[in-house]
N, C-alpha and C positions, 0 to 999 in steps of 0.2 A: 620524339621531340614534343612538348606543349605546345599547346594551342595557344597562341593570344588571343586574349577573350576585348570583351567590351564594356570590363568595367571600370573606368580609368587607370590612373598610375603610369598613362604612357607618356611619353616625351614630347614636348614641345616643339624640340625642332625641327624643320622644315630642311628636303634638301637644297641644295643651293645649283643643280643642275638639272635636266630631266624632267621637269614638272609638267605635267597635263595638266593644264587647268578647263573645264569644264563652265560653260556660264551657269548661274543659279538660277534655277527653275527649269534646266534641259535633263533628258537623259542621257549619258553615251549610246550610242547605237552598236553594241556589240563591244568583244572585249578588244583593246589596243595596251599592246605593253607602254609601260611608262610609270612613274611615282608621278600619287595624285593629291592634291590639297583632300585631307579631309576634319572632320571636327574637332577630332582629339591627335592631330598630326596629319604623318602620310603614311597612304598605302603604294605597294609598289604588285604592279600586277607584268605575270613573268608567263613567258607560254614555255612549256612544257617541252622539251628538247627530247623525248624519249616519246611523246606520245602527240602524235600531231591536231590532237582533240582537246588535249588536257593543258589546263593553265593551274597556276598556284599564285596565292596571292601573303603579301608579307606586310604587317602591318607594325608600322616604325622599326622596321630592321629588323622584324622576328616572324617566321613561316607559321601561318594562319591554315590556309588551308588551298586545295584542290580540287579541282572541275574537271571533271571528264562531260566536254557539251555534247559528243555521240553517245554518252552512255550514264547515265545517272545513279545505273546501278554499279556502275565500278567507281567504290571507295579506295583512295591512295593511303591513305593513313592507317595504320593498322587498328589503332581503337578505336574507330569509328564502326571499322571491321564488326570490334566485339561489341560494342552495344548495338549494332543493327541487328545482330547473331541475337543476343538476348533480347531483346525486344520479339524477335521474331519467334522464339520460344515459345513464347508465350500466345502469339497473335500468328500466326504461319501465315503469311502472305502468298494469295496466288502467284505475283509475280514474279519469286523467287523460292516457292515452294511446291505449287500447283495445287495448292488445298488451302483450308480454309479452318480453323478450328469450329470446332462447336463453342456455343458460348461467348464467340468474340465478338466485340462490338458494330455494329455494323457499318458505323462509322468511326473509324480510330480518330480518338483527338489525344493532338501532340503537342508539346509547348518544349520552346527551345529558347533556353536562357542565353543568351551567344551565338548573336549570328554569323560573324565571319562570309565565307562565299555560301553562308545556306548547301551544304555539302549532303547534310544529314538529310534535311528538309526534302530537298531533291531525292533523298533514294528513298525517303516514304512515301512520297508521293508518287513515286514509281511503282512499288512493290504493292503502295495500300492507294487506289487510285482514288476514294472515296474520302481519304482519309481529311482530317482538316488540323488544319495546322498553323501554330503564332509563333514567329520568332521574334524572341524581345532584341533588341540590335542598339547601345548607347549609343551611335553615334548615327547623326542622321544621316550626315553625306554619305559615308559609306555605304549605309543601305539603300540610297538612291543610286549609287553606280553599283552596287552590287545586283538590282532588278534590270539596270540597263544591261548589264554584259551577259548577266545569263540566262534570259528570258525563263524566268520563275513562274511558276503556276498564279495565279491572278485568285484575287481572294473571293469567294470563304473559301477555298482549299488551301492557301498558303498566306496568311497574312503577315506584313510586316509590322511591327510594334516600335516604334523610338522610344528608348524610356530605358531607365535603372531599371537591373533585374528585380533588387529585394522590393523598391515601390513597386513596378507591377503587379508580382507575383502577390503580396499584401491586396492586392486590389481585384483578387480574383474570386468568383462563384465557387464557394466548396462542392466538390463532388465534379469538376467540368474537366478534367483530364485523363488521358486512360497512361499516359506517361509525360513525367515530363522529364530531360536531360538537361544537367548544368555544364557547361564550357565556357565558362568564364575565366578568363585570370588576367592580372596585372602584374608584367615579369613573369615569375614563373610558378606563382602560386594566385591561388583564385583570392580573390578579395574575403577577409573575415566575415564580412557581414553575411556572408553568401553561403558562410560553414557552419552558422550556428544551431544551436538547438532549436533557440526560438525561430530563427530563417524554415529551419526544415520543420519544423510544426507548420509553418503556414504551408509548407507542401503538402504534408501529409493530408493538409486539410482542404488543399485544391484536386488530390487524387483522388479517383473512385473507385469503391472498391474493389480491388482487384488488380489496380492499378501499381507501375513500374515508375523508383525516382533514380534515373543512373546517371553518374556523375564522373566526370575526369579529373582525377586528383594525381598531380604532378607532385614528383617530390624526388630528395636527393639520396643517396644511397642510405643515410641513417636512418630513413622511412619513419620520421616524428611526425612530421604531417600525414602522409598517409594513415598511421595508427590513429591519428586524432579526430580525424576523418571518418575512420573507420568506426570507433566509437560512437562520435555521434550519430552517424546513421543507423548504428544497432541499437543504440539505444530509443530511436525514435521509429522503428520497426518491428515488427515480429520477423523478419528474414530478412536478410543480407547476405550478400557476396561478390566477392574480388574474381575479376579476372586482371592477367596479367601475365608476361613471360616468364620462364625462369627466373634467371636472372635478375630482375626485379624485385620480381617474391624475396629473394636470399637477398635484396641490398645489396647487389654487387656494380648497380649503375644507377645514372640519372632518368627519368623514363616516367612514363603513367601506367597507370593503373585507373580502370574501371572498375568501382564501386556500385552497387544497385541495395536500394531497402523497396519490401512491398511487406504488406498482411499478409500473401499469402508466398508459397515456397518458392522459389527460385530456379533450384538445381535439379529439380525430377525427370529433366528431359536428356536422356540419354545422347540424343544425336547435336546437342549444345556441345557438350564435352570435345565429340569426334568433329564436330566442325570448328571450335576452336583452336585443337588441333592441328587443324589442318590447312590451317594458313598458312602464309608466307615468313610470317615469325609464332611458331607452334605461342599458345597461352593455355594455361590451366584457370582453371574454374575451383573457387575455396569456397568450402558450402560454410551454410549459418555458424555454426558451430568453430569454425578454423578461423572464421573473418572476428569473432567474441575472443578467438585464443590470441588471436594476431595484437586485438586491441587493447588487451588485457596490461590494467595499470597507467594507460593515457588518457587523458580528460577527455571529458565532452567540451565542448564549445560551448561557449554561453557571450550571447551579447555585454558589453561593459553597463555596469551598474550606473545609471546616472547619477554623478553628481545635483546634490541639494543644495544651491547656494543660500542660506539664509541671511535675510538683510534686514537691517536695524535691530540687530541682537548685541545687546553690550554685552562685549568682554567679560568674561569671567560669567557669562548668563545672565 
């Protein structure tokens, strides 16, 4: 299932029973199920019937995401699975690996277009205790009851950011990210502005070198969006690649896929493959090469050309 992101296009209304309303300027004190007022609608926060730790939280009637509050390193969602898995690739985290690469940063910094319950945030900050990390979050109230329910790292290790993903991300120090992830959408595709060429040139140009852009792109069995997707991030990369399930891959359902571009290679790490594998819904890993085959013949994305109004031109020039 997609994520709903935080870049609007969500629905207006409000429900008409069940509401928690919260006064302005407090935090909740922990999580309480109920639908809540928040700026672009309501959230509905749900405790977890199978897991007496874990809540999930639905935003305008569409599943956002999951908390496990004993355990930050068990993600519910399975792509979140794979971009922690890649990420980790790369950066091997003590606290899910017991080592440490050479070469990695000593403080991992992480930007996260889409906050939702901060799910991801939580398991780097677990894994990379040092790490520092921004999530951009459109809507404020949300991320005011999102630090209240799940007491979140306190910043500089986890800060929150209210703001549009693309103005932030425009607004950032080139070279000040070692990853950043997009999970954004309105419905069930992430917003254009947020897929373009020139969007992802300002990433390429917030990354440093070396650094990781993975993305969740949602799309329906005839995978035009994915391909498009695909494309532009090869084409604004030197490496790219898809993870994803079967299934998926062949266009036999609705579902995400995990997209990633860096400068440098991706797929060298042998035991990415065997751990993606070896999930709870197996996904294969498409190295550079297959994700160029895949995209082959769909556009890159390109921002709309402004219009030039010209005024006080007579007719006929």
């Amino acid at each position: 299932m997609a994520k709903r992101g935080k870049s609007g296009g969500r629905s207006s209304q409000r429900p008409t029973a069940g509401v928690v309303e919260v006064p302005k300027g407090t935090r909740p004190d922990g999580p309480v199920e109920g639908v809540y007022y928040i700026d672009t609608g309501d959230c509905e926060l749900i405790a977890d019937q199978d897991n007496s730790n874990g809540w999930l939280l639905k935003i305008n009637g569409v599943m956002s995401s999951h908390i496990d509050l004993a355990d930050p390193l068990f993600l519910d969602f399975e792509y979140m699975r794979w971009m922690a898995a890649l990420i980790e690739s790369r950066w091997p985290a003590k606290a899910t690996s017991g080592g440490s690469k050479a070469g990695a940063p000593e403080k991992l910094r992480g930007l996260h277009l889409g906050g939702g319950a901060c799910s991801l945030a939580r398991y780097f900050h677990a894994a990379y205790p040092d790490a520092r990390q921004v999530v951009v979050e459109l809507d404020g109230k949300l991320a005011e009851y999102v630090r209240g329910w799940f007491a979140l790292p306190k910043a500089p290790l986890l800060r929150l950011r209210v703001g549009e993903a693309r103005e932030v991300t425009e607004t950032l120090t080139p070279d000040t990210r070692d990853f950043i992830i997009r999970d954004v959408f309105a419905g069930s595709l992430t917003p254009r502005a947020l897929t373009t060429a020139e969007f992802t040139g300002h990433i390429r140009r917030v990354l440093a070198p070396g650094g990781i852009y993975v993305v969740n792109s949602g799309d329906a069995p005839d995978l035009k969006n994915a391909r498009e997707d695909a494309a532009t991030i090869a084409a604004a990369f030197e490496y790219a690649v898809i993870i994803a399930d079967p299934a998926m891959l062949k266009g036999r359902r609705y579902g995400n896929m995990v997209m990633a571009g860096s400068d440098t290679p991706l797929d060298g790490d042998p035991q990415l493959a065997r751990r993606l594998l070896g999930g709870a819904v197996p996904a294969h890993i498409w190295n550079d090469a297959q994700v160029r085959a895949f995209a082959t013949g769909s556009p890159v994305r390109h921002d709309p050309i402004p219009v030039v109004e010209l005024v006080g031109t007579p007719p006929g020039g």
